[in-house]
N, C-alpha and C positions, 0 to 999 in steps of 0.2 A: 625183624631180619628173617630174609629167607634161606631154609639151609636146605640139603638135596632131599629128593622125595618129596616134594612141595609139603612138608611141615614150617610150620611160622613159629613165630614165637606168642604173638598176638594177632588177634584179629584185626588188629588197626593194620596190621602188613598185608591184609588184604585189598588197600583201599588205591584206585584207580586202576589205570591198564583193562578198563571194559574194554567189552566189544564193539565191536561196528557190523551190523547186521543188515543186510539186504532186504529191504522191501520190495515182495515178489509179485503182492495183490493189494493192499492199501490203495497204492500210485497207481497204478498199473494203466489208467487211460490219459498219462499226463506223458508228455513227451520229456524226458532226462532220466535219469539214474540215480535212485535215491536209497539213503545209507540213514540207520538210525542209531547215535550214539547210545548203550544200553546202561545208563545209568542205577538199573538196579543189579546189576551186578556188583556192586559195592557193599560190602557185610552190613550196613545199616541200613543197605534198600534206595536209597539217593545219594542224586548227587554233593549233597551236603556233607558227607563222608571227608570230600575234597578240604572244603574251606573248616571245618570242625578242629579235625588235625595240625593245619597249617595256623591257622590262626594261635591255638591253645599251643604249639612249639615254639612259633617267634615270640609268645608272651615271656612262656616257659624261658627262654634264650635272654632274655629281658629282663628277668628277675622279678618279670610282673606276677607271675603265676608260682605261687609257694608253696610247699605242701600245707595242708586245709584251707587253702583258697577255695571258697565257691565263684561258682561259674554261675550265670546270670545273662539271660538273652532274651528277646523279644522273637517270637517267633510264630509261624505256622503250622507246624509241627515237626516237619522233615529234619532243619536245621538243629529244634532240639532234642531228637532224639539222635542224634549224629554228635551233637553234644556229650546228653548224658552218655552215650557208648564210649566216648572217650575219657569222659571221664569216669568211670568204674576201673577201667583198665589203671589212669592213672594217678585215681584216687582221689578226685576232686567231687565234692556235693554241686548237685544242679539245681539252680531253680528258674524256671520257666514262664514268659508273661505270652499268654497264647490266644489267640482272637475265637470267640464263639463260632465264626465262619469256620474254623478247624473242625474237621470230621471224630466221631465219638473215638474210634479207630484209633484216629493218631492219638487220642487225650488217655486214650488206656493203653495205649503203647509208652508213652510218657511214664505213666505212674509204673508200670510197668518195670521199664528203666529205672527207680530208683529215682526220677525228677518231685519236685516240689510244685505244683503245675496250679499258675493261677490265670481263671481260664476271664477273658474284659471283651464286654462286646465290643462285636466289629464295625458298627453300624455310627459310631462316634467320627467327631475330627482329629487329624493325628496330636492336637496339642490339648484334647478333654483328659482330664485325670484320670479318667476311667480306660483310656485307648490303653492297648497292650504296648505301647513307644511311652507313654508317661508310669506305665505299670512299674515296669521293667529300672526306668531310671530311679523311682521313687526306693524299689525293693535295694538296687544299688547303694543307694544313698544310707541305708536301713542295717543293710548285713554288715557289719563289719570283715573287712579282709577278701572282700568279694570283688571278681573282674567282671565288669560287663560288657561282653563281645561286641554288639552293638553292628551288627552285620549290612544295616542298611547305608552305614556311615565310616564302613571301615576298607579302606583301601586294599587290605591284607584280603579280602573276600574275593577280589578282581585279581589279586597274585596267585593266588591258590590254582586260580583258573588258567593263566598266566602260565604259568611254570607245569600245568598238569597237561588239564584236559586240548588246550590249544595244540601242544606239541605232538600229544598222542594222535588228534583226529590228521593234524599234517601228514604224521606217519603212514597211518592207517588207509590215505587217499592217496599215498605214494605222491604229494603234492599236486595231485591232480582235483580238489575242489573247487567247484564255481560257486556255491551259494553252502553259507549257514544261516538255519532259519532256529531258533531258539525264542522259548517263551524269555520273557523280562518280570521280572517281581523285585528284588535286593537291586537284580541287574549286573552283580559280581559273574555268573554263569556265562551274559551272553560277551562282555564287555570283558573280560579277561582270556577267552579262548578265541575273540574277534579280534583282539589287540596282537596275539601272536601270530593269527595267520593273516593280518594283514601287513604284517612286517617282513612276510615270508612274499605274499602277493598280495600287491594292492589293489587287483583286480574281482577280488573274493568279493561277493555281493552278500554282508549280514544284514537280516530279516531280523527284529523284533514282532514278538506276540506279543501285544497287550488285548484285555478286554474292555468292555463298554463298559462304563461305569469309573475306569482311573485316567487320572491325568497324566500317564505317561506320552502317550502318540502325539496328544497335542502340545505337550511341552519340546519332543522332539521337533516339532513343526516350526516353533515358533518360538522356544524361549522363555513362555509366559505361562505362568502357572494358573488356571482356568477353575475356578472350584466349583462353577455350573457342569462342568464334566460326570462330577462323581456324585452316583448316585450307588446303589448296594446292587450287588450281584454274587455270586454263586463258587465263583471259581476260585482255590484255594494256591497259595501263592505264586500269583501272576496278575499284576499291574498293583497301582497302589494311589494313594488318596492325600502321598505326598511326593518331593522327589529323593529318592535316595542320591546321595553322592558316591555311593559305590556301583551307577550307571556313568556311564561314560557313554554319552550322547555323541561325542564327533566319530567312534568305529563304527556305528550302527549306522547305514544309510538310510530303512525307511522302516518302520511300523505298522501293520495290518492286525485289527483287529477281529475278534472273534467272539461270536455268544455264548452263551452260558449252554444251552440246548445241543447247540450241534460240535459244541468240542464233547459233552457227556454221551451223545450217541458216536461221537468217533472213534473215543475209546476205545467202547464195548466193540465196534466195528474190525477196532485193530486187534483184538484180543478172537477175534472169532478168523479172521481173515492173516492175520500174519501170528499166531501162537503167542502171541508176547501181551502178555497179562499187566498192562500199565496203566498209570495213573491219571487223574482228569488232566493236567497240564498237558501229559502226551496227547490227548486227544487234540488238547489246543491246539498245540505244534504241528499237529496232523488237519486239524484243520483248515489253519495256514495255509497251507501245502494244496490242500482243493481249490483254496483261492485263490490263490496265487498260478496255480496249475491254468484254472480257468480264463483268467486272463491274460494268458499266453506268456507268463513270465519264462519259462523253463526252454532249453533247446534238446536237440537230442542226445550229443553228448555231453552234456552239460554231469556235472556231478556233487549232487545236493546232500547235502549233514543235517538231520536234525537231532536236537537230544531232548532224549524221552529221560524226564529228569527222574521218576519217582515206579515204584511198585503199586499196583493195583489194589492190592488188598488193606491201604490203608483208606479206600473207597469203599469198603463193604458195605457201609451205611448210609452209601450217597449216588455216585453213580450207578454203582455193581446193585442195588438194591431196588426192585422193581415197584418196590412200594414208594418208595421214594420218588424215583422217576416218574410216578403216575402223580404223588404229591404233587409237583414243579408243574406238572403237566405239560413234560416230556415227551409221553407217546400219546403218539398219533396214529389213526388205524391201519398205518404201515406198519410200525413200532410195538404196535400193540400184541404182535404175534410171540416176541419177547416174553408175557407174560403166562404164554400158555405150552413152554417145552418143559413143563413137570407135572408128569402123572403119578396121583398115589394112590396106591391100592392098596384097595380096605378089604 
């Protein structure tokens, strides 16, 4: 609850109502008007803030969730530390099944939080034992008195977005948008905030981001789940190696993907060129947006939403890390100048 003097009661009363920020140099050689949801304004840094809340109340409301309930998720990292945050506040234990593609970052921001964090390579099929999706069900099965959110299969993920962030960006564009571009991972983000403003107009053109390597775009395409698609890539939650049911494939009209290299220099790009210190996803979503740019999708007044789902700084040991970057073999002797704006004197 908020009372005057912007004092809260809890931090969780901090969660939604970001901004919509203007992008002044990013876009800037693309013909339209482009606005970026700033999902880390949210006390836990993402957008997961959103569906964490909603989810664990309609449990709450259910009688699913009881005091020393644990909480129990599969996740990337975003999602569960947007978790544990809520639960400390409302007294619930977390425990955590998190894919090794998750950066150190988010794994010490987890423990961090007070979560239980068992960390299963990413590099399995979603139904091996070992996958963070069979982790998670098995620790379910194991805890007694434990709820498992289950985010990639749960409809309440697409509501959260539904009821929040669709309405806000409506406002926020005075109903004047043409195109939401949003990365896809869960798919509750793009598929619940694309369901309201398409209800508002049906002429809103939603863009999904997926990367190379998941079979989201071609299951958009065509229906049929393709497992020569998926091979291992880089980018941390955005596309996937199954299909979630919490995408809603008929609000999304089309799919464009993006590599692993040029969403991690778009980033850093946005972070030097518009202030805003975001996460590899944003990069994706920014990447989109070149490509999309480039091949004349945009008009001039046109007026384009993307959401920048996450904080940067849970990249310190992947993208934002120059060591790292040269690892992937990233830079290139454009790029490369990056690694020489720090002089130390001795």
């Amino acid at each position: 609850m908020k009372h005057k003097n912007q004092v809260f009661d809890s931090v969780l009363d901090l969660i939604g109502n970001t901004p919509l920020v203007k992008l002044n140099k990013v876009a800037s050689k693309f013909k339209g008007n482009f606005y970026a949801k700033v999902e880390y304004f949210n006390p836990g840094q993402s957008t997961k803030d959103r569906i964490a809340t909603y989810i664990i109340e309609e449990a709450e409301k259910k009688g699913i969730l009881t005091p020393g309930s644990t909480i129990i998720e599969t996740t990337s990292g975003n999602t569960g530390f947007s978790l544990a945050m809520v639960g400390i506040i409302k007294g619930y234990d977390c425990v955590l099944a998190v894919s090794s593609k998750s950066s150190a970052d988010k794994i010490d921001m987890l423990k961090t939080m007070g979560a239980k964090v068992y960390v299963c390579p990413a590099h399995v099929s979603a139904d091996d034992p070992r996958s963070y999706y069979e982790v998670a069900k098995r620790l379910h099965e194991e805890i007694k008195g434990s709820v498992y959110i289950n985010q990639y299969f749960n409809q309440l993920n697409i509501d959260a977005h539904y009821k929040s962030t669709g309405p806000e960006i409506w406002k926020q564009t005075e109903g004047e948008i043409t195109h939401l571009v949003a990365c896809s991972g869960t798919g509750g983000t793009i598929s619940g905030t694309a369901k309201y403003l398409k209800e508002q107009n049906p002429n809103i053109k939603v863009i999904g981001v997926d990367a190379f390597g998941s079979v989201i775009k071609k299951y958009h395409e065509t229906r049929e789940f393709d497992e020569e698609e998926i091979y291992p890539y880089r980018i941390e939650g955005l596309g996937k190696n199954l299909i979630p049911t919490a995408t809603d494939f008929d609000v999304i009209d089309e799919f464009i993907k993006v590599t692993d290299e040029e969403s991690a220099h778009m980033a850093r790009l946005i972070a030097k060129t518009e202030g805003l210190f975001v996460g590899y996803t944003s990069g994706a979503v920014m990447q989109a947006i070149k490509q999309l740019g480039e091949r004349g999708e945009f008009k001039k007044n046109d007026k384009v939403v993307v959401i920048f789902p996450d904080h940067g700084s849970r990249y310190m040991s992947k993208i934002y890390s120059d060591k790292w970057m040269n690892d992937q073999g990233f830079f290139d002797s454009i790029n490369a100048e990056a690694l020489q704006t720090v002089e130390y004197i001795k």
